[in-house]
N, C-alpha and C positions, 0 to 999 in steps of 0.2 A: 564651441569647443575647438580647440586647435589641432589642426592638420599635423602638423610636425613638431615635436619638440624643440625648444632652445635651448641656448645654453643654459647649465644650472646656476640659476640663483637665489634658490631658495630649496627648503628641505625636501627630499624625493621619498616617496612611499611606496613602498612595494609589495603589491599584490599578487597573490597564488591565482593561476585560474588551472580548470581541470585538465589534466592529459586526457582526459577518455570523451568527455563531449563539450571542451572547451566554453567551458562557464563559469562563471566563478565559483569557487569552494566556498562552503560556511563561512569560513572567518572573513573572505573575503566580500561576500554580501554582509557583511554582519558592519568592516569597517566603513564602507561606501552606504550604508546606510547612516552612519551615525555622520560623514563629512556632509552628507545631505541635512541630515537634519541641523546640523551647527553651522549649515551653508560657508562651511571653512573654504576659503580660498588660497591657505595657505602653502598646500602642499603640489609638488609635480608629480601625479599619479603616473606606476609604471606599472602594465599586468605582466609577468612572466608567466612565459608560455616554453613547455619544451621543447617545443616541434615548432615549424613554422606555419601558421595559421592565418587567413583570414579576418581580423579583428571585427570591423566595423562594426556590424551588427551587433555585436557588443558593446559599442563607444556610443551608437546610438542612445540604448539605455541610460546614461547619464547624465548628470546635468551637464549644462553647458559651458558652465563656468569652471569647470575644472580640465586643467589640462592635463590627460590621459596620452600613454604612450604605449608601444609594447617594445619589449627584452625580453632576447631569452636567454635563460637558465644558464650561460657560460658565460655570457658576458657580463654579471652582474659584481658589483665593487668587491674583492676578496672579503672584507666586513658582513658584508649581507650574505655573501654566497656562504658563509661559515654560521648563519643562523637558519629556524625554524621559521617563514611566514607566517602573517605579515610582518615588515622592520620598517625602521622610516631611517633613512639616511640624512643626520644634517649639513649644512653647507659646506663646512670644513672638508665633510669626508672622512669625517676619522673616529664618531660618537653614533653608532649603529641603536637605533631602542628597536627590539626584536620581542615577541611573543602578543597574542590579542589585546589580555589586560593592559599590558604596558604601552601598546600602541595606543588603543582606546583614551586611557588616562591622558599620553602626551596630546593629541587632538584637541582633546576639552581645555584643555588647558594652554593648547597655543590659541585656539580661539578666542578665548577668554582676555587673553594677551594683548591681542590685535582689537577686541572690543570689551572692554570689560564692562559695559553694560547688559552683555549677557548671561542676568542671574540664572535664568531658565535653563544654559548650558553648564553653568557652575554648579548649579546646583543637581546634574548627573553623581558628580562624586558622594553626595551622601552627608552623611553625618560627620562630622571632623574631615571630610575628605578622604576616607577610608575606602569605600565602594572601590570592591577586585583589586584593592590594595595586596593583599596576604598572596603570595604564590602558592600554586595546585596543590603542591608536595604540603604543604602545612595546613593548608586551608580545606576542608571538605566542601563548603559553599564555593568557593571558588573553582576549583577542581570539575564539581559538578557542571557550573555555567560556561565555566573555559572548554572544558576538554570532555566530560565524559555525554551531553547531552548533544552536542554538536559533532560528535562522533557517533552517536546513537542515531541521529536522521540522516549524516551523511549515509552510512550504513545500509539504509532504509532509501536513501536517493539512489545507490547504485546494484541495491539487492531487493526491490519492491516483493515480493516473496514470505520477506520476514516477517511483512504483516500478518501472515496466518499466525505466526506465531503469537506469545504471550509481549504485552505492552512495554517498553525498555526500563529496567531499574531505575534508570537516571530521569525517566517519565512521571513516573510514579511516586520517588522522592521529590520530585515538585511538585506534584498532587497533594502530595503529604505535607508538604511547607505549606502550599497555599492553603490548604483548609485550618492549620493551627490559627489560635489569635495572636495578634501580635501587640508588642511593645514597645514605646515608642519617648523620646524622651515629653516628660510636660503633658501628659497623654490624659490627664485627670479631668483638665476641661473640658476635651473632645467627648469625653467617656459619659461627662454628666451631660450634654449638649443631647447623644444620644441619648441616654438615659428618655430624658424631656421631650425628646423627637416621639418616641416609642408611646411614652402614656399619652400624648397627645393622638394618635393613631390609633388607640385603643379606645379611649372617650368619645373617638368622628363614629366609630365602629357602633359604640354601644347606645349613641343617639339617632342611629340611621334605621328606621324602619325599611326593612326590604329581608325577604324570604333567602335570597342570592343573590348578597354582593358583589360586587365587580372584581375578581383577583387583579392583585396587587403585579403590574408587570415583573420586578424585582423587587427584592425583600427594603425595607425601608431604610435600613442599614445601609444597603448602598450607597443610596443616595447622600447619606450625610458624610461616610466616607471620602466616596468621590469628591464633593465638595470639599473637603478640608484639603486632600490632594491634588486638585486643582487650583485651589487658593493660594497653594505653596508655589505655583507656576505663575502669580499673577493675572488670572485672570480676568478682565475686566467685569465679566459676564456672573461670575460666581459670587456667592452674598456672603458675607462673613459670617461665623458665629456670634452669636449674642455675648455680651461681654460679663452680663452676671445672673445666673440663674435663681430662679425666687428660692424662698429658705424650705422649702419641702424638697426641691433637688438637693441643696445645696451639706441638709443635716444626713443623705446619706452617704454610708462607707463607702469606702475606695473599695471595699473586697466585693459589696456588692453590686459596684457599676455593670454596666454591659461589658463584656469583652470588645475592641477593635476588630475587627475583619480586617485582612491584607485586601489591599487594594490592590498593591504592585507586586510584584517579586521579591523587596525587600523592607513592607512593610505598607506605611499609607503614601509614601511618594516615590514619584520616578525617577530610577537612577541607572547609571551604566549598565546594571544587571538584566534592566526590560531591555536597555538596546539590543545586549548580546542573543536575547533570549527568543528574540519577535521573529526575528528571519526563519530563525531553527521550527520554534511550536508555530510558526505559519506551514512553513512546508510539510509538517509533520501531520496537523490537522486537515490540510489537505488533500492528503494521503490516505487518513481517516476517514474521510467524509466519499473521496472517489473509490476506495476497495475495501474496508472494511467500517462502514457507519454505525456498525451495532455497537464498536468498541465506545462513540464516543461518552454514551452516558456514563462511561466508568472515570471520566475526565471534567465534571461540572465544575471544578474550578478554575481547570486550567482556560476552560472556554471562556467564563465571568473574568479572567483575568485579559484574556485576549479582547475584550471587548473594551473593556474598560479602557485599556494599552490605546486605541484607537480616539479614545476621545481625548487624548494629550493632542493639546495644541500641536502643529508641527508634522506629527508623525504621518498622516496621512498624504502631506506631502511630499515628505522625506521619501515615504515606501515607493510613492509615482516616480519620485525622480532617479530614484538608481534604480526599477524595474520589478522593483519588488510588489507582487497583486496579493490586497491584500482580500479576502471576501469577506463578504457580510455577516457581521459580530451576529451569535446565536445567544438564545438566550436559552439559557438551562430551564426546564421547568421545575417545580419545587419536587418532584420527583425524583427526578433528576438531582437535585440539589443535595444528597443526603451526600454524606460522606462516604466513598469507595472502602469503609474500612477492610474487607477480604483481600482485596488487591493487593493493597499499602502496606497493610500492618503484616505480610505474609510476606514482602517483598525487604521491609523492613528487619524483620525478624529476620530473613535469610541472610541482609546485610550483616545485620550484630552478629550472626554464628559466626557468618567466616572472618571476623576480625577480631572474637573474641578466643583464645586458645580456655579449652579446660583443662586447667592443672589441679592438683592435688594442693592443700595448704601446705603452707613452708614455715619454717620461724626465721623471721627478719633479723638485720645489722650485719655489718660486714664480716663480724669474726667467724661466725656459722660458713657464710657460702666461702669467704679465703681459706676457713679451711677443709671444706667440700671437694674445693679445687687441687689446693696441696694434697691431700688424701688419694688426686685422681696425676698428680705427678705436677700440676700448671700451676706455675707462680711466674711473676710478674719478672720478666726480663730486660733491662737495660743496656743496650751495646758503647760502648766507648766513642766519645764523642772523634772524632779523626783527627779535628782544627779545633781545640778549645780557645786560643788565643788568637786565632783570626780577625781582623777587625777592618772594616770600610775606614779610609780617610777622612775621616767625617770633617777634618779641619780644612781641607781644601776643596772637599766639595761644594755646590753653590748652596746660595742658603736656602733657595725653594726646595730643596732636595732634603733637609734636616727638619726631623719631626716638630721639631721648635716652630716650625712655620704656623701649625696649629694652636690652636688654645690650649696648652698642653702646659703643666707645672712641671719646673726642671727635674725632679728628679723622675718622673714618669718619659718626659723627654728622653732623660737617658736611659732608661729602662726598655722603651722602645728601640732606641740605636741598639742596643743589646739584642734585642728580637731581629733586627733586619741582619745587623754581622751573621748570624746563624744562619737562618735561611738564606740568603743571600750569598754566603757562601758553600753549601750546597749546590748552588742553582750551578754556579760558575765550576764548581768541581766537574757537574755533568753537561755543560752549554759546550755546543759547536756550532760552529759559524752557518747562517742559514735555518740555526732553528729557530722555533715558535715558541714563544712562553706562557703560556695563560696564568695568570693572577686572578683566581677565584675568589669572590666574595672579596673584593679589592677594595670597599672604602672609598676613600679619598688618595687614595694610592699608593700610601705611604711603600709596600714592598715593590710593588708595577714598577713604578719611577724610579726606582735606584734601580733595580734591574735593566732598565733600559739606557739609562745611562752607562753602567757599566758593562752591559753589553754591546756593545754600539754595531757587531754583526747579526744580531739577533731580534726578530718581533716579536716584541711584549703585545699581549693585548690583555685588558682590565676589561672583569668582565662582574658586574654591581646591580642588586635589582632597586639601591636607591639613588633617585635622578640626584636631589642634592649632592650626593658621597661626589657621586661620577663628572655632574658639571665642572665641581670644585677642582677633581685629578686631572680633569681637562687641562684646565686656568691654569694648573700648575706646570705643566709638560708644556703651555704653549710658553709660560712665560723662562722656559728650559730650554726653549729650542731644539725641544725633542721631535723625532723624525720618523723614529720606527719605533713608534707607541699607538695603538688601538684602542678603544672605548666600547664595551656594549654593556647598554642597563639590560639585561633580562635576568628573567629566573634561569636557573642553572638549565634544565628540560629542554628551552628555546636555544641552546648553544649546541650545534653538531659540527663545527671546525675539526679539521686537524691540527693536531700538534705534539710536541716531542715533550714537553715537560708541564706539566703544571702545579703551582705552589699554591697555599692559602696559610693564611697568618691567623690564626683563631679561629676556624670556621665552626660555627657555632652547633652544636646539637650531631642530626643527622647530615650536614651542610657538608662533615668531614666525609661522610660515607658514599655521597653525592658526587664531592670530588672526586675522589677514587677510580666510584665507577666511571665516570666522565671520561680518567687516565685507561682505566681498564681496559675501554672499551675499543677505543684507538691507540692503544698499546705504547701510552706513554709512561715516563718517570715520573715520579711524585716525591713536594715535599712540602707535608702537611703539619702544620702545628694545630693540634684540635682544642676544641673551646665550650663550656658551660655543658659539660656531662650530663647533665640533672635534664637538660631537655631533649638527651636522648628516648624513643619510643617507636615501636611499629609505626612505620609508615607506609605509603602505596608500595613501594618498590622493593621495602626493607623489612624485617623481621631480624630479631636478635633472640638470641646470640646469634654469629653473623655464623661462626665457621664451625665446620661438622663436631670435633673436640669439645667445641664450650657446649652445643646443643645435647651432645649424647650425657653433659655432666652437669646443666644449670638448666633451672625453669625459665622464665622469661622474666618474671617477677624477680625472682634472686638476682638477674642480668642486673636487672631496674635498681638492686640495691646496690649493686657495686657505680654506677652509676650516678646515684643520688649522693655513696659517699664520695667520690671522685672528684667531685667540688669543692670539698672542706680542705682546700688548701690555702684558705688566705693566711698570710701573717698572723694576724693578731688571734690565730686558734694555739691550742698547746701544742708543744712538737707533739707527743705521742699522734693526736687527732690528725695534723698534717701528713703524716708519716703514711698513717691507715688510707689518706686520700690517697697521695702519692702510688701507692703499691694497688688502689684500685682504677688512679687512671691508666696506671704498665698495665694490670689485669685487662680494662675495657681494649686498651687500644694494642695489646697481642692478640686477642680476641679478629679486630679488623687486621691482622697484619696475617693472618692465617687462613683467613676470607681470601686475601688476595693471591698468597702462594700457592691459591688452589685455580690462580689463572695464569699460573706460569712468570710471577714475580718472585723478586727477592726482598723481604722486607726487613727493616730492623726500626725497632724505636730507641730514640737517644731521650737526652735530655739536656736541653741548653744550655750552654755554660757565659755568664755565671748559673745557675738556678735562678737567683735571687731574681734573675731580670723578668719574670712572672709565674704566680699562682699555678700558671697551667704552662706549664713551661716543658711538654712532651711533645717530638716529632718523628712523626714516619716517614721513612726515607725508603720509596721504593725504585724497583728499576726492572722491566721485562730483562729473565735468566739469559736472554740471548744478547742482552747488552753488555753481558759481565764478563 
């Protein structure tokens, strides 16, 4: 390992370690485990530290081949200092990827790059490549591995106490995954494979003379398991399955096969989800076993799954070399082995109340709740648009800068130009020299890039949680010669920048509501054009109806109808049906505009001019009362 940092030339990674006993945090044992194990040499590891610290004995811990550095906290690239750790900074300096999942992913995947003969790392991602794809806010599996179970042991690292307490929600719900069976694609032949495993273990049984048999170390099912999930790693060691089972397996049903047992975390093979998972339920079990060991029989899967984790190829060495100890896999006894249903099913159930509201039955479609509303004084208000005929040069600006650059049919091309005149001219209405613009949920950049160009005193940054959208908006700003443009792929969550304004061009579902609070929160302008109503619903952060008025007057369901019809505005519906949308997307998003004047904004919703230029063609326009 090297003494001193060089100059950069290659991507830098940035690691959290703790203010209070200077070690690394979860996420940050969780990535330096995974560069161990994909033995990546790609990246220039930096730990940030608050305070100025003593390192080494930290540096020691790692491998060798990676060069580690430390920084602190002030001096880190404005990019990074405006995200959530970990982030990797690439070469450029200007494409920041911030939040676990999304660091994780890019790792695998530069690896992958520089050797692509490693299937055993490729094949972390999963099934299609999906594995911790879906961001927190949408994904509950995700949410659970990212955030809520590595927050549950940090907890527990800096509060040991808690273990008197009852086992963590977020514990439990993996107790409760792991005991389900699982499903898996092609899974028929594994299924009869065991099947044939099972009767052949029962026929050794019933020709064994002997009063007390030998118990069986683990249940047999493991082992066939294991092997198939092993086999998917290539291992030389592991015997394949039989390729055709004789016709007494073969005539029965699919319904009556064995169930699958999870071997891993997200099924029969190892994927990003065990990485994230090993450092956390290591320290956790840990912790178990030194203050409270009675707890861990209520845990017999999660142990069978920690053990199993251990015999992946790799991993044993990976946990020595970033410092991670791991101890010796237990074996649950078949006592042991039952399912914790009191725990789970009591922890689970507590879950569904508090995300379920009981309401009373309603009768559905929009005319009942619009006029529920009207009855209670609210209907759907529209403000005058200020610049209806304002329009970007679009004839002299360059061509990378025109939606046409994309795969895009002319008249959707100009239907777009029509999108950017609007917001874009908004932005410039409220932009002063030295502010910051964030472009949420930016794409390929289509709003970012005009905005940066046409602000030329002003930082844009795009901020995308997909790598394609964002590499592409790159390509296009470098091939612009753009200068004060910024890049970060993360979920919205991972972004805590300052800034004075932020815009989104169709932010999909609750993505609008996300932006908002984003602006809210750091008491910026917003101008939002919102997108696909219909996938608005409760999420962690949000419940609707959003603002005190719609809640004292709508259930949440009625919310859901207005909602649902708020989409029926494409063309090719009758006007009456359009009209009902229209009047239910003013309804949804007065609803958010009322949310927000209760944090000291001014809000109004317009509507693009022309109309024509899309289906969902409403925008809120807000600004903190003290700007006005």
């Amino acid at each position: 390992m090297k003494e001193a940092c060089t100059q950069q030339h290659r991507p830098s990674l940035y690691l959290q370690v703790s203010s209070q006993d200077d070690q690394p945090c979860l996420h940050t044992s969780i990535v330096l485990f995974l560069l161990s194990y994909c033995e990546c040499k790609s990246f220039k590891v930096f730990l940030v530290f608050t305070k100025t610290v003593n390192s080494e004995s930290l540096k020691k811990q790692l491998p060798d081949y990676l060069e580690v550095c430390d920084i602190q906290y002030e001096e880190l690239h404005p990019l990074v200092k405006g995200c959530r750790l970990p982030a990797c900074l690439d070469e450029s300096g200007n494409l920041c990827r911030a939040g676990l999942a999304v660091v994780l992913r890019h790792i695998v995947n530069t690896t992958v790059v520089a050797d692509p003969s490693r299937n055993d790392v490729l094949s972390l991602l999963g099934f299609k490549k999906t594995c911790l794809k879906a961001c927190a806010e949408v994904s509950k599996w995700t949410r659970l591995c990212e955030l809520d179970i590595p927050s549950a042991v940090e907890e527990l690292r800096h509060n040991p106490s808690s273990l008197d307490l009852q086992l963590p929600p977020s514990i439990l719900t993996l107790e409760q995954r792991l005991a389900e069976p699982v499903k898996v694609h092609n899974d028929d032949k594994i299924r009869r494979q065991k099947l044939k495993e099972q009767r052949r273990v029962e026929n050794n049984k019933s020709n064994t003379e002997s009063d007390s048999p030998p118990a069986l170390s683990h249940p047999v099912s493991d082992g066939l398991e294991l092997r198939t999930a092993l086999a998917k790693l290539s291992v030389d060691a592991v015997p394949t399955l039989t390729t055709r089972e004789n016709s007494e397996i073969r005539k029965v049903m699919t319904k009556d096969l064995p169930p699958l047992e999870h071997v891993f975390a997200e099924g029969l093979f190892f994927t990003l989800t065990d990485v994230v998972l090993l450092p956390c339920i290591n320290l956790y079990l840990a912790s178990l076993r030194g203050q409270a060991v009675t707890a861990l029989h209520r845990l017999p899967y999660l142990q069978r799954w920690y053990r199993r984790v251990q015999e992946v190829p790799g991993v044993l060495r990976a946990a020595k070399e970033c410092g991670i100890v791991l101890s010796s896999p237990v074996v649950p006894s078949q006592a042991q082995a039952d399912p914790p249903t009191r725990d789970v099913s009591s922890c689970m159930q507590e879950q569904e109340e508090q995300e379920t509201t009981k309401e009373p039955p309603f009768v559905g479609g929009p005319r009942p709740t619009m006029g529920k509303l009207k009855e209670n004084g609210i209907e759907a208000e529209f403000a005058p648009h200020p610049c209806p005929s304002w329009t970007l040069p679009w004839d002299s600006l360059p061509e990378a800068m025109n939606p046409t650059e994309g795969k895009m049919s002319d008249i959707r091309a100009v239907r777009k130009r029509q999108q950017l005149n609007n917001l874009v001219a908004m932005v410039k209405e409220m932009a002063k020299p030295g502010n910051t613009v964030v472009d949420f949920c930016s794409g390929t950049g289509h709003v970012g890039i005009v905005l940066a160009h046409s602000l030329p005193d002003c930082q844009v940054i795009l901020i995308e949680n997909k790598e394609e959208s964002l590499v592409r908006a790159q390509k296009r700003s470098v091939e612009l010669g753009l200068k004060n443009i910024g890049f970060i792929q993360a979920n919205l969550d991972y972004f805590s920048g300052q800034f004075e304004i932020g815009v989104a061009l169709h932010a999909c579902g609750v993505a609008t509501d996300m932006v908002m609070e984003h602006c809210v929160q750091v008491g910026a302008a917003f101008v939002i054009s919102p997108c696909c109503y219909g996938f608005i619903q409760n999420a962690i952060k949000f419940s609707f109806p959003r603002s005190k008025r719609f809640q004292e007057t709508l259930m949440y369901k009625e919310h859901m109808i207005l909602c649902r019809f708020a989409d029926q505005t494409a063309p090719q519906l009758p006007p009456e049906r359009r009209l009902i949308g229209k009047q239910c997307m003013g309804l949804v998003d007065l609803d958010r505009s009322w949310a927000a004047e209760t944090h000291g904004y001014s809000v109004k919703v317009l509507t693009m001019e022309p109309e024509s230029c899309s289906p969902k063609n409403n925008m809120l326009i807000g600004r903190p009362t003290q700007l006005n």
